[in-house]
C-alpha positions in Angstrom: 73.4 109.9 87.6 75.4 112.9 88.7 76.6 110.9 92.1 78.2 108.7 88.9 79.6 111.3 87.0 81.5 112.8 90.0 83.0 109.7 90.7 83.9 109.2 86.9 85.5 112.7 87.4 87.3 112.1 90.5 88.6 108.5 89.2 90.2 110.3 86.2 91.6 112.7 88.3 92.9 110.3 90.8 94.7 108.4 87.7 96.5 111.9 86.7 98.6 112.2 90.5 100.4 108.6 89.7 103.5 109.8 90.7 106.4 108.8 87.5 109.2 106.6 87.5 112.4 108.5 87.5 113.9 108.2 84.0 117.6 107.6 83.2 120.2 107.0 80.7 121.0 103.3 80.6 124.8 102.7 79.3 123.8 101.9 76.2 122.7 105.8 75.9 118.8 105.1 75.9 116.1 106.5 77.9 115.5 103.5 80.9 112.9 103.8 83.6 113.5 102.8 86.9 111.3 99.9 88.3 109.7 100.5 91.6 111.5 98.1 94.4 108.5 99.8 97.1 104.8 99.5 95.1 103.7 100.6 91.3 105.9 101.5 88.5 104.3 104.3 86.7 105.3 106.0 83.1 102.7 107.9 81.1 99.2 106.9 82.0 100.0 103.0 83.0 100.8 102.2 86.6 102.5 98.1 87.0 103.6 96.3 89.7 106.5 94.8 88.6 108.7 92.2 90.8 112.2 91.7 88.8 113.2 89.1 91.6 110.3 87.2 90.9 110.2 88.1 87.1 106.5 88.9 87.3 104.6 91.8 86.6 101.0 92.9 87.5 98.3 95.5 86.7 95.9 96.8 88.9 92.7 94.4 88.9 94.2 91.7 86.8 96.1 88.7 87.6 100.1 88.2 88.4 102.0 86.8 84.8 105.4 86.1 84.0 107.9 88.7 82.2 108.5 87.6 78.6 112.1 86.3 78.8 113.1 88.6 75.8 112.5 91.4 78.7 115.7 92.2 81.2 114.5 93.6 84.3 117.9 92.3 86.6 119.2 95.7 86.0 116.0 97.4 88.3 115.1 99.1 84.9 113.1 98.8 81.1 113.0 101.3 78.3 109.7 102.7 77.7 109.2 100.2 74.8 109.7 97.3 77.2 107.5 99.0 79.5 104.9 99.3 77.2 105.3 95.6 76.2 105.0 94.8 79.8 101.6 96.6 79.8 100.6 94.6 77.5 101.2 91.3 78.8 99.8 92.6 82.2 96.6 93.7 80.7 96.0 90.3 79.0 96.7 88.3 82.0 92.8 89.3 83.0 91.3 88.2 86.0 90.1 89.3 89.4 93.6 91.2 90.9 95.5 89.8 93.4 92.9 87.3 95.0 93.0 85.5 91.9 96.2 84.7 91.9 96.1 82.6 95.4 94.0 80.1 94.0 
């Protein structure tokens, strides 16, 4: 039980070092994150691997899924609310992570 706790400890822990995406002003005056060309994306607690050339996006332990097409991502960045909505559609793509998506 304790061997269980530690690691529940240490996996919340690891979770809190995520380094952020830098965030910028777009042109349009809003706060934009900057997507990650080299590994995750990661802005508050949610960490996505997001491919703009392939207009895909992917969380940790689920399957790969297709950017909504109301979602720009050509520019290399999303406002937080696209963000978000791109956690969503990550987290409902389910599945067993990246082996998954071979077959």
């Amino acid at each position: 039980m304790n061997k269980w706790l530690c690691l529940g400890v240490l996996g919340v822990l690891a979770a809190c070092d995520a380094p952020q995406a830098p965030v910028v002003t777009g042109p349009d005056g809003q706060p934009r994150i900057q997507i990650s060309t080299s590994g995750l994306t990661c802005y508050e607690t949610r960490c996505l691997d997001i491919n703009p050339a392939a207009r895909s996006v992917r969380m940790i332990g689920n399957r790969t899924t297709r950017i909504p097409g109301n979602i720009d991502v050509s520019s290399g960045s999303v406002t937080p609310a696209e963000f978000r909505r791109l956690g969503e559609v990550a987290s409902l793509a389910g599945g067993m992570g990246s082996r998954g998506d071979r077959g």
